[in-house]
C-alpha positions as CSV (number, residue, x, y, z in Angstrom):
1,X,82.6,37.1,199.2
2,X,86.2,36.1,198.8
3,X,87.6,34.8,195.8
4,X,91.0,33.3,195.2
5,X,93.0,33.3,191.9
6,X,95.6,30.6,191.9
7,X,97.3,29.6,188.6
8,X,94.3,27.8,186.6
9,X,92.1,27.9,189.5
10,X,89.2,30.0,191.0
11,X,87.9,29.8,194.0
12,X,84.9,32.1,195.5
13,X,82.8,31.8,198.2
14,X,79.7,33.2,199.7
15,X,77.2,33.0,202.1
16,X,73.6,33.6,201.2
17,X,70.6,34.6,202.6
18,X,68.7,31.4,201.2
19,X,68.3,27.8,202.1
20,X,70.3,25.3,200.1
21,X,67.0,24.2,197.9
22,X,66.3,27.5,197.0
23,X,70.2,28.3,196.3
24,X,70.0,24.7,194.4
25,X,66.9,25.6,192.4
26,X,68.4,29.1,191.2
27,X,71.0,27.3,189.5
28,X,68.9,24.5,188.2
29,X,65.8,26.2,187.0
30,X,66.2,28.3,183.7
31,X,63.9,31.8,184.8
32,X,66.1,31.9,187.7
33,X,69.9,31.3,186.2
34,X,68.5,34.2,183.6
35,X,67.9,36.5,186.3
36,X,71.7,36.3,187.7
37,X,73.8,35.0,185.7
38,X,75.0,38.1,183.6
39,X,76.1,39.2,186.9
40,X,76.5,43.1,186.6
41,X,78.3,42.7,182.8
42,X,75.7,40.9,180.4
43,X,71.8,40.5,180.4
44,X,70.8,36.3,179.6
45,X,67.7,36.5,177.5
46,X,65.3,33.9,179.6
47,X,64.2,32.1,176.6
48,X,67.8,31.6,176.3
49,X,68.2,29.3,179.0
50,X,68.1,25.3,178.8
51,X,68.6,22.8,181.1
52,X,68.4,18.8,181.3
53,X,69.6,18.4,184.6
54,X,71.4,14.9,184.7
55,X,75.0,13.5,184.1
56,X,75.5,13.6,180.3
57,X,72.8,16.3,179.9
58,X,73.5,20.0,179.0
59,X,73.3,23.5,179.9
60,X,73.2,26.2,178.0
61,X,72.5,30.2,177.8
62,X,73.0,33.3,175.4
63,X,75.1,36.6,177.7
64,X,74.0,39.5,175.5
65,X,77.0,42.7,176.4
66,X,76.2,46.1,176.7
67,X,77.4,46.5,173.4
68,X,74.8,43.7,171.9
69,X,77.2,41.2,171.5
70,X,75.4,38.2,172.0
71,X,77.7,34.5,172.8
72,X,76.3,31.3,173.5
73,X,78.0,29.7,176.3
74,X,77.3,25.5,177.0
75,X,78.6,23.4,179.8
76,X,77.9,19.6,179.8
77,X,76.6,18.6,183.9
78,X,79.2,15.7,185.2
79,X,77.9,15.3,188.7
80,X,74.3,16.1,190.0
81,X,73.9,15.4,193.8
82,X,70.6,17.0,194.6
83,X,70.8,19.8,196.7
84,X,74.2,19.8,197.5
85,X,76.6,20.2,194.3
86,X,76.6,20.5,190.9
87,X,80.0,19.8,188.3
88,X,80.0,21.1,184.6
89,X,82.5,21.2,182.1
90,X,83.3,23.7,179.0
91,X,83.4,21.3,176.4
92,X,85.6,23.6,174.4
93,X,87.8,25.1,176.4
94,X,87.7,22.1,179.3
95,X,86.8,24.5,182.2
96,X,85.2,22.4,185.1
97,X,83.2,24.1,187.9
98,X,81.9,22.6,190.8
99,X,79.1,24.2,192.9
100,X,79.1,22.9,196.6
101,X,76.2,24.2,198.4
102,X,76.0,23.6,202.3
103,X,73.5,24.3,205.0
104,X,74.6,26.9,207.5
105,X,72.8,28.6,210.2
106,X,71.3,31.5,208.4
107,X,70.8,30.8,205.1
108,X,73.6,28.7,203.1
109,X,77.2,29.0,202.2
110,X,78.2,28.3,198.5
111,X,81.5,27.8,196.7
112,X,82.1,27.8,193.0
113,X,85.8,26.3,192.1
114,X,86.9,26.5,188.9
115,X,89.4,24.2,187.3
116,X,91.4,24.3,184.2
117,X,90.7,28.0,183.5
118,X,92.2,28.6,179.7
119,X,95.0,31.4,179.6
120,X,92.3,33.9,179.1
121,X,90.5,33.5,182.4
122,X,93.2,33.4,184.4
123,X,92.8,37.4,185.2
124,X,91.3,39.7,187.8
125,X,88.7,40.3,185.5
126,X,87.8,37.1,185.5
127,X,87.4,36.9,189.4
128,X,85.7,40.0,189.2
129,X,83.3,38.5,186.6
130,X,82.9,35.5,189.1
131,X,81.7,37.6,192.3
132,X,79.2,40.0,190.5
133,X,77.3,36.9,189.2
134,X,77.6,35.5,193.3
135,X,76.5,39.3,194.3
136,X,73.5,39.0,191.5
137,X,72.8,35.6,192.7
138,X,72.6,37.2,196.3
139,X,70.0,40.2,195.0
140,X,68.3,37.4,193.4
141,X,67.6,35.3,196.4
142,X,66.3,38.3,198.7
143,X,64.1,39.5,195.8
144,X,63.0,36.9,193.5
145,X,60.6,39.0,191.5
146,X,63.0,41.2,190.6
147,X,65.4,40.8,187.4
148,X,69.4,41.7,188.5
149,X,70.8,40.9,184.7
């Protein structure tokens, strides 16, 4: 995966193992964004998980730390183009991502960009944050029974 960090942007892309419906449903369907989302630093409890997947509707989930801390975190979907990209905003902070999905020879090849990161994302961290969710995502998609938050 490579991921770029440019001012109040981030950038990071990744091919996976996957076709672009199964990518598309993993970030659609609610037992499968629980499974990867935490990435490798927070669990999402999968009750936690909601999603009413249409312009206007929202997404939401609970990240639990490793200390307990638990934080609700709700994006609101802008564009849904079925299979091929999904836009959500922050309401609070105004952090828009957009995830482009694309058909490639062996499997697909995704990009999450993120726009109008707020001061405190702007950080390695951050980035870091970004591609262990993509490398959970990946573990997800080449074992789906398997939990990797």
């Amino acid at each position: 995966m490579t991921a770029d960090l440019r001012g109040d942007e981030l950038i990071a892309r990744r091919h996976l193992p996957a076709g672009p419906a199964r990518v598309w449903a993993a970030f659609t369907a609610p037992a499968s964004i629980a499974a990867f989302w935490g990435g490798s630093h927070a669990t999402v409890p999968a009750g936690s998980v909601t999603v009413d997947l249409r312009p206007g509707g929202e997404f939401a989930l609970d990240t639990r730390a490793p200390d307990g801390t638990t934080r609700r975190l709700r994006f609101v979907y802008v564009t849904v183009t079925e299979p091929h990209e999904l836009v959500f905003d922050e309401p609070v902070t105004g952090l828009r991502t957009t995830v482009t999905i694309r058909a490639a020879d062996t499997g697909t090849d995704l990009t999450v960009h993120q726009r109008r990161l707020p001061p405190e994302l702007r950080t390695t961290q951050a980035a870091d944050g970004l591609a262990a969710i993509l490398e959970a995502l990946e573990t997800h998609l080449r074992h789906p029974g398997r939990s990797t938050s």
